[in-house]
C-alpha positions, -999 to +999 in steps of 0.1 A: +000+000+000+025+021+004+041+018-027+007+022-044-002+058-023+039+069-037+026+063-068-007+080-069+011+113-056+036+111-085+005+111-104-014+135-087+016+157-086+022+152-126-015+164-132-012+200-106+027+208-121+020+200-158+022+235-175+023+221-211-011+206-218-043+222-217-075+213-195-090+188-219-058+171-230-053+171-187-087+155-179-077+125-204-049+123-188-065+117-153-092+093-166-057+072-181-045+074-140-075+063-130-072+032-156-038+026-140-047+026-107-080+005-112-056-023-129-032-021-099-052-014-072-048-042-039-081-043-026-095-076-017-129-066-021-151-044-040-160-021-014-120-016-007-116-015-041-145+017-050-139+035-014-099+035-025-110+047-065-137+072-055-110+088-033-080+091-062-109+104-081-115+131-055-081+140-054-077+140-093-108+166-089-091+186-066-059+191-086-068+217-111-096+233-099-104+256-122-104+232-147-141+224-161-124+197-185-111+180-152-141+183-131-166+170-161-147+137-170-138+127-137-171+133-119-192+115-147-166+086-140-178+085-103-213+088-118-206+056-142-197+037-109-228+039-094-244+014-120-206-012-114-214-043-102-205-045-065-212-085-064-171-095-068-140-079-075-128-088-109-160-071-125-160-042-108-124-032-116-131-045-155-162-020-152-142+010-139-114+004-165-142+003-195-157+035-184-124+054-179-116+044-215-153+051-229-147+085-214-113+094-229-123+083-262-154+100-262-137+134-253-106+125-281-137+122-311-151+151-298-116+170-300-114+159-333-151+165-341-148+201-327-117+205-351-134+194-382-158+221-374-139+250-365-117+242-399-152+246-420-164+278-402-127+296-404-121+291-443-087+295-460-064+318-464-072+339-426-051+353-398-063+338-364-051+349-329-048+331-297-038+333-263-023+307-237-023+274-246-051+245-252-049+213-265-082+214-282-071+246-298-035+232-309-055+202-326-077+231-344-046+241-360-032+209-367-068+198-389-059+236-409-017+235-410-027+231-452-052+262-453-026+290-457-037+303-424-011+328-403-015+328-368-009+356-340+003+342-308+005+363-273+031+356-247+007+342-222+018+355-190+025+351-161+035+314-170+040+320-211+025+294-220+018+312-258+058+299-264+047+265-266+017+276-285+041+291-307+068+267-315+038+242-321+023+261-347+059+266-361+063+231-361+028+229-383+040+250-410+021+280-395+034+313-398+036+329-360+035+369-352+045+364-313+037+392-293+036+402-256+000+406-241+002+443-240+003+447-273-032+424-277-051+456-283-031+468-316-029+432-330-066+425-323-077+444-358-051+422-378-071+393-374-099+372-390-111+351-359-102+349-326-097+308-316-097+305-277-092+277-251-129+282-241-137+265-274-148+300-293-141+306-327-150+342-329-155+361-365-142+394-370 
């Protein structure tokens, strides 16, 4: 057990120190701890077994806070456990695992789904600017690296998380204006659409 408990605070650490992922990339990465833990959990029974999940799922809740991403996944996990069978062991874990994975491949087609979309409103041939750094957005411009888009980055501070941003778009083929956040109000006009973490892809 106490190996285990090391292990889930190198996890739990991982997800509250990770400053290169964004929320949604984040909550996939907790419901793939969860399916870690479920496999190696030691409980003998199935009540030891869903008392010692529901509480890493608590603490993977309590990580990032202000993280809806986070809080949606993992508490409709706990939700899905209320219908696991509590009869024996072996199918409860197998039922925990199979939820964790429906989750994180649910949220992955809808990243992908979301990118399809925001590649069909946005057009060719546009300047979009962004701010911080979000996985969903990244795979946005990923799905239009061949649309002759150009891309305005800010810096992102405190953290600067827009340099990551930034060198990912580079790495895309992506043309990148990197600016500091101050200067967000004279590079504002310069651009077609706005594309923000919250999922927005605002028009001009």
């Amino acid at each position: 057990m106490v190996k285990q408990s090391a292990l889930i605070k190198r996890d739990l650490r991982a997800i509250i120190e990770d400053r290169r992922h964004g929320a949604a990339e984040l909550a996939r990465m907790c419901l793939r701890i969860l399916i870690k833990h479920a496999r190696a959990s030691p409980a003998a029974t199935p009540t030891e077994f869903f008392d010692e999940m529901g509480t890493l799922a608590a603490q993977l809740l309590n990580t990032r806070p202000s993280m809806a991403s986070i809080r949606n996944l993992v508490s409709n996990w706990m939700d899905d456990l209320a219908d696991a069978p509590h009869e024996a062991l072996k199918p409860a874990r197998a039922h925990a695992i199979a939820a964790a994975r429906a989750l994180r491949d649910q949220s992955a087609r809808a990243r992908d789904q979301i990118a399809a979309h925001v590649r069909q409103l946005v057009g060719q041939d546009k300047t979009i600017l962004t701010h911080s750094v979000s996985s969903v957005v990244l795979n946005c411009f990923k799905e239009m690296r061949n649309d002759g888009h150009r891309a305005i980055v800010t810096e992102s501070r405190p953290r600067f998380e827009g340099r990551r941003t930034a060198r990912t778009l580079s790495q895309f083929g992506i043309p990148v204006t990197y600016i500091t956040d101050a200067q967000l109000g004279l590079f504002v006009p310069r651009a077609d659409f706005v594309l923000g973490r919250r999922l927005r892809a605002v028009r001009r």
